[in-house]
PASEBA-1860 file (N, C-alpha, C; in nm, 3 decimals):
! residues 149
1> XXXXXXXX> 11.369/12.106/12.152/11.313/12.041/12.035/11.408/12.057/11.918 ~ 11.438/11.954/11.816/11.542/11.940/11.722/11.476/11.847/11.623 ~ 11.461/11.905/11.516/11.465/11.777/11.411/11.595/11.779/11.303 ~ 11.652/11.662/11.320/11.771/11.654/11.232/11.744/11.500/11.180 ~ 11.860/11.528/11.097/11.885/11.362/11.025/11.846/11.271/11.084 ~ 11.792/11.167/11.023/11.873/10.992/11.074/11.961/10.942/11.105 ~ 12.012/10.884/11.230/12.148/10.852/11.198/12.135/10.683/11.241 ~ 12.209/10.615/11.191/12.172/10.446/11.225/12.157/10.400/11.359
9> XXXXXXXX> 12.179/10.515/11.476/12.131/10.474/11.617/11.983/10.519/11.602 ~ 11.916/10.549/11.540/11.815/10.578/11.558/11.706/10.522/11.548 ~ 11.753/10.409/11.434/11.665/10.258/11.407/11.583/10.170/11.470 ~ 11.631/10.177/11.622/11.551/10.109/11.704/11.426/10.228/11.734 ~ 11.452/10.295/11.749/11.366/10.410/11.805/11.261/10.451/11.688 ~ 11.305/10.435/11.544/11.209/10.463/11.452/11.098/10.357/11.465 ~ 11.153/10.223/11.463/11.084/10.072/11.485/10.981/10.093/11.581 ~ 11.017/10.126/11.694/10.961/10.118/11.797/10.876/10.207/11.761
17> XXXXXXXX> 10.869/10.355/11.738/10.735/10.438/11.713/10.693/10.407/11.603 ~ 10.717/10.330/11.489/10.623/10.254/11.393/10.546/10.168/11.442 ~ 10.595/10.065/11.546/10.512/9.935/11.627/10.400/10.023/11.704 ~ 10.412/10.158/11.813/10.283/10.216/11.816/10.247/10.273/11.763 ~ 10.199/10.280/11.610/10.159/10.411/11.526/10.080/10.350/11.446 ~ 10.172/10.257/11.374/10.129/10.213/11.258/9.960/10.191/11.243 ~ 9.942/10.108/11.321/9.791/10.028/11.337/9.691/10.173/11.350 ~ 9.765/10.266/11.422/9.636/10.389/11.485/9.607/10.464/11.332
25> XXXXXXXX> 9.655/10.418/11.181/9.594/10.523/11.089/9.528/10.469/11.027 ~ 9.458/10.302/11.130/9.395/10.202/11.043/9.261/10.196/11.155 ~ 9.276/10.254/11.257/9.136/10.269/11.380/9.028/10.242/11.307 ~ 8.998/10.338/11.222/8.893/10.385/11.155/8.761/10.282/11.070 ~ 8.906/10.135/11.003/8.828/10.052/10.908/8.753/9.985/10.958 ~ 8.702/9.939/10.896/8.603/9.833/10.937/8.633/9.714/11.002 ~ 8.777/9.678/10.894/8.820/9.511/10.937/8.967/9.542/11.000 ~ 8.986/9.433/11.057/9.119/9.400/11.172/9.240/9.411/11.113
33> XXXXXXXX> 9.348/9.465/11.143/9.447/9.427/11.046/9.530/9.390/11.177 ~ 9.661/9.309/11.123/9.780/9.248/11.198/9.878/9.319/11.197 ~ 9.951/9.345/11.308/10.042/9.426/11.257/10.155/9.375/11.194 ~ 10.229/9.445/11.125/10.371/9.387/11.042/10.455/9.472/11.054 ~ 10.553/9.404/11.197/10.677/9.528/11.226/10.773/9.571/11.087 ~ 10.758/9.687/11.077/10.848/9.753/10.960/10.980/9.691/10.972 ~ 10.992/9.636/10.986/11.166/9.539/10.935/11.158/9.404/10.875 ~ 10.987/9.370/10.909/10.931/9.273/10.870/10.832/9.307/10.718
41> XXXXXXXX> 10.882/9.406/10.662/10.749/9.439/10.567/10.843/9.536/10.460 ~ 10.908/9.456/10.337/11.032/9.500/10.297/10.978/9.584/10.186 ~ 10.877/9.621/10.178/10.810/9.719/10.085/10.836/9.868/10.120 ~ 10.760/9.861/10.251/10.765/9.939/10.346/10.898/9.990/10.395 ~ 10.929/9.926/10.423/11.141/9.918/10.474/11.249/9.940/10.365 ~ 11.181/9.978/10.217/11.276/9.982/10.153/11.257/10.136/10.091 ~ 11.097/10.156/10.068/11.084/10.311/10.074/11.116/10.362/10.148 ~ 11.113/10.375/10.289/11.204/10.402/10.394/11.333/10.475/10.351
49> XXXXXXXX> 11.428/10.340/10.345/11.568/10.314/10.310/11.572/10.421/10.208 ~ 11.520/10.452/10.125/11.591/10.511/10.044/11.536/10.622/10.036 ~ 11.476/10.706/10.136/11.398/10.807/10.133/11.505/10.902/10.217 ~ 11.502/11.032/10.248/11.579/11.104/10.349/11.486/11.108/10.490 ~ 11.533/11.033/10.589/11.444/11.052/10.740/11.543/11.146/10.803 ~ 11.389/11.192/10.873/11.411/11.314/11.007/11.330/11.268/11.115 ~ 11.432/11.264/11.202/11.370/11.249/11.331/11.348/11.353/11.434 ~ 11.247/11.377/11.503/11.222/11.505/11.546/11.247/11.443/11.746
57> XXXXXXXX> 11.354/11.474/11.775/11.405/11.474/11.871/11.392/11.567/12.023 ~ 11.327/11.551/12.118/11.231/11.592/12.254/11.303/11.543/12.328 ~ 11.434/11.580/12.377/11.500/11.470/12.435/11.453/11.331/12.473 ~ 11.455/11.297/12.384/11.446/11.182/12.298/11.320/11.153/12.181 ~ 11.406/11.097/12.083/11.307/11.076/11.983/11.154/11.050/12.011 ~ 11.043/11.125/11.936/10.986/11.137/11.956/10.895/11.112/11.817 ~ 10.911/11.090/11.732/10.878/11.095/11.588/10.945/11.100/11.482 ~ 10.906/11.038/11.348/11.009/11.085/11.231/10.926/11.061/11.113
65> XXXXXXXX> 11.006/11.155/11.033/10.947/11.115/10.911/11.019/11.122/10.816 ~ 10.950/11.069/10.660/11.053/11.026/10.545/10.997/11.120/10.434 ~ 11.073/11.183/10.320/11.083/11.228/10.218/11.152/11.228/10.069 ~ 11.037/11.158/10.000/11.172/11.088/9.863/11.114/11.211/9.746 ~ 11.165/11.260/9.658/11.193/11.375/9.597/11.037/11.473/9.667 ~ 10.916/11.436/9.555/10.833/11.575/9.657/10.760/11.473/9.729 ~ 10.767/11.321/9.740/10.665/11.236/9.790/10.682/11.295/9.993 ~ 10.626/11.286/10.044/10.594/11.244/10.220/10.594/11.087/10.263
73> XXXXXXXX> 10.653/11.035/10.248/10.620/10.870/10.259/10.618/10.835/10.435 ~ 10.629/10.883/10.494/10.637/10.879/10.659/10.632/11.018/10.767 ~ 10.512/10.992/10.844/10.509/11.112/10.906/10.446/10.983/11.079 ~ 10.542/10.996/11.134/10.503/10.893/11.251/10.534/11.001/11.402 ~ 10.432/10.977/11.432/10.445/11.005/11.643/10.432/10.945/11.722 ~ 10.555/10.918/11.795/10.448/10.829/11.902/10.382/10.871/11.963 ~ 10.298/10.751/12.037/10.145/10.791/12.089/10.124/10.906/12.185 ~ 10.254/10.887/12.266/10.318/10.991/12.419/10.304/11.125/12.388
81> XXXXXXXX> 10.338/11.161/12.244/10.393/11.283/12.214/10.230/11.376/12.108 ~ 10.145/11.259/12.101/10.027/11.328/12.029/9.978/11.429/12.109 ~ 9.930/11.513/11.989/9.807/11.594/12.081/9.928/11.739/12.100 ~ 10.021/11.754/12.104/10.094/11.871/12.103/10.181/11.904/12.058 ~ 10.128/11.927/11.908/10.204/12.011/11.797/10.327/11.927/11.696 ~ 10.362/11.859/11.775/10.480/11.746/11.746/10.470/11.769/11.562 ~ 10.334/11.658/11.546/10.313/11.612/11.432/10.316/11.759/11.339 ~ 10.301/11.853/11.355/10.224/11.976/11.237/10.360/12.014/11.265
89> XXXXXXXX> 10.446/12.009/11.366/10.598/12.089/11.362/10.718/12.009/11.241 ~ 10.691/11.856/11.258/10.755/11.795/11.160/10.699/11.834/11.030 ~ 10.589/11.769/11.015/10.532/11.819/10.842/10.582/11.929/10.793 ~ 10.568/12.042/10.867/10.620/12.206/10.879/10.699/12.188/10.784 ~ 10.835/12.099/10.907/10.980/12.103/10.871/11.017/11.998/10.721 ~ 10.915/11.880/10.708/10.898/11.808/10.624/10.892/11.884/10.468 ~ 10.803/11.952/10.472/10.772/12.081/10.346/10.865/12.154/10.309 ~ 10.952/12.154/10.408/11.086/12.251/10.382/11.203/12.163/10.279
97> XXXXXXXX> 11.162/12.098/10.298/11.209/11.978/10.184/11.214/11.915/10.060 ~ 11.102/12.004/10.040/11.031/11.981/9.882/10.980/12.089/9.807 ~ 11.091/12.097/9.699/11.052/12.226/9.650/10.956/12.261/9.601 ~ 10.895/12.158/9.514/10.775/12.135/9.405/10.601/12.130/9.505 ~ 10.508/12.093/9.392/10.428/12.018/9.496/10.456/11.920/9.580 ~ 10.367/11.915/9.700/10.441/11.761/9.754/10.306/11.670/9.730 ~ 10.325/11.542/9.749/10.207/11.462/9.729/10.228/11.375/9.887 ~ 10.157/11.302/9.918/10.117/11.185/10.045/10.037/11.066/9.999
105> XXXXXXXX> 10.028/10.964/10.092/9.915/10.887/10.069/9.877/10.864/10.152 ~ 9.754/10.863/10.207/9.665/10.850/10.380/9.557/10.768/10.351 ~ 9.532/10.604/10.455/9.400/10.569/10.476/9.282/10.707/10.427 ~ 9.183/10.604/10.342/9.087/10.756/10.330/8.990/10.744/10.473 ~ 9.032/10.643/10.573/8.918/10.663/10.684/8.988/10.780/10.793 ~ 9.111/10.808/10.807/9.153/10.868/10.916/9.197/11.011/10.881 ~ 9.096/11.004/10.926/9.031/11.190/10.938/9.136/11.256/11.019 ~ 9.178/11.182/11.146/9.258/11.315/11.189/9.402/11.377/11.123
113> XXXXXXXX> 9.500/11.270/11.022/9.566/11.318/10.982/9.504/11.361/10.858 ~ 9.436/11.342/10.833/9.367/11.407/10.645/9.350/11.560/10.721 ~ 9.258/11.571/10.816/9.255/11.729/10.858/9.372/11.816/10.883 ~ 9.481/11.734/10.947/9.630/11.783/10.986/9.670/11.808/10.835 ~ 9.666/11.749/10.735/9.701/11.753/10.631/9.645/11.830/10.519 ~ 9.535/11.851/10.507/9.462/12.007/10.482/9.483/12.093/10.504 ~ 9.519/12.122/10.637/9.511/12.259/10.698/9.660/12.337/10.614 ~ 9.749/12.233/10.592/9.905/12.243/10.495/9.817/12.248/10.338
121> XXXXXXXX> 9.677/12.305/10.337/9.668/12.297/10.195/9.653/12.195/10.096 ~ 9.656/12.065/10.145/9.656/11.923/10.089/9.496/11.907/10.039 ~ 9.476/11.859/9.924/9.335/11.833/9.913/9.399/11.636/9.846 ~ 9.229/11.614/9.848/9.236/11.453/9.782/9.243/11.455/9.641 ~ 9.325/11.367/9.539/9.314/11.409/9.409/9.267/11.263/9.377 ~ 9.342/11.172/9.479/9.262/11.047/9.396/9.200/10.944/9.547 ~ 9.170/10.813/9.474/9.111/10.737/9.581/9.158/10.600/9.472 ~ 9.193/10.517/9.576/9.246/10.375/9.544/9.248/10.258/9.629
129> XXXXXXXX> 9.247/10.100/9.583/9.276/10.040/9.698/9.428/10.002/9.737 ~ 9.453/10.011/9.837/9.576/9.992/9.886/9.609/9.858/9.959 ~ 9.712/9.820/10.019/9.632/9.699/10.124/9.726/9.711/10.225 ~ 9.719/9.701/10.347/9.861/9.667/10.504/9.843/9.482/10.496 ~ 9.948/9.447/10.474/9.946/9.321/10.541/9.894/9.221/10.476 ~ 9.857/9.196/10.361/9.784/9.158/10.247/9.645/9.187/10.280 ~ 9.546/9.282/10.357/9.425/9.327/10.412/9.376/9.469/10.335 ~ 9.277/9.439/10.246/9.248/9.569/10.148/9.261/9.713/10.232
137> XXXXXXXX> 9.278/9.823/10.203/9.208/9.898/10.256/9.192/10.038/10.146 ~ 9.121/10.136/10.136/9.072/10.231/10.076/9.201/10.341/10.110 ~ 9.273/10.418/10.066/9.347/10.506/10.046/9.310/10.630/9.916 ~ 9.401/10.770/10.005/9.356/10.877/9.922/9.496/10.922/9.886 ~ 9.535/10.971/9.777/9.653/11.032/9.749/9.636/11.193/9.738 ~ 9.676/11.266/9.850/9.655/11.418/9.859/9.780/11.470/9.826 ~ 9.741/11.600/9.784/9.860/11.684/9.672/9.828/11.818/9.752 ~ 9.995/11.906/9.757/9.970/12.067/9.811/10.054/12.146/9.681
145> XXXXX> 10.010/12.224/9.631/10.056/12.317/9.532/10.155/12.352/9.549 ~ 10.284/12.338/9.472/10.417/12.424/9.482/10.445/12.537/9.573 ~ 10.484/12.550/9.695/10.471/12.706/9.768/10.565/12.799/9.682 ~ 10.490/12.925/9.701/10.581/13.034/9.612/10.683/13.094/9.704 ~ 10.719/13.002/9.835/10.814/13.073/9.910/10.941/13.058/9.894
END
């Protein structure tokens, strides 16, 4: 297990575990959304871009995520790799990244990363609408206190 940099071979492989991910932190809503491959969604693709990604590497990529000063803007697994530790080992390593508080933004319906994301001390500070795809949806912006480590 390795999480290191991005490096531009890795692009296809980020894509690809965005195409199965993306939709699963939207299970929860009510209404349908479409998906919009991240190369196709230049909002999305540009916070990205200019964020620092880590990809957490299982012989072979297996997840990654993005960090722009204390923000979390990407924490992705693929589906293969859920369920064992993957995700809480990146964040881990994600935190190690940010000196300050860090902040996130999570669907407010999907509980399982809001709980993954608590347990790191994260509470909800706000609630807003957000939208995927031009399709409303309800979002929470959670904050973890500066660690004194």
């Amino acid at each position: 297990m390795n999480i290191r940099p991005f490096e531009q071979t890795d692009y296809p492989l980020v894509l690809d575990i965005y195409s199965k991910s993306k939709l699963d932190e939207l299970i929860y809503e009510s209404q349908e959304f479409k998906f919009l491959p991240l190369d196709q969604d230049a909002k999305r693709l540009a916070e990205l871009q200019e964020s620092d990604i880590y990809v957490f590497d299982n012989n072979g990529v297996i997840g990654y995520g993005a960090v722009f000063g204390e923000e979390i803007r990407a924490l992705f697994i693929h589906p293969s790799g859920r369920g064992k530790g993957f995700g809480q080992t990146l964040l881990e390593y994600l935190l190690t990244k940010i000196s300050g508080a860090a902040s996130l933004y999570v669907a407010k319906t999907n509980a399982p990363a809001k709980a993954l994301y608590e347990k790191f001390g994260f509470i909800v500070v706000d609630e807003f609408e957000a939208s995927y795809n031009g399709v409303p949806v309800c979002a929470n912006k959670m904050m973890r206190a500066a660690s004194n480590g």
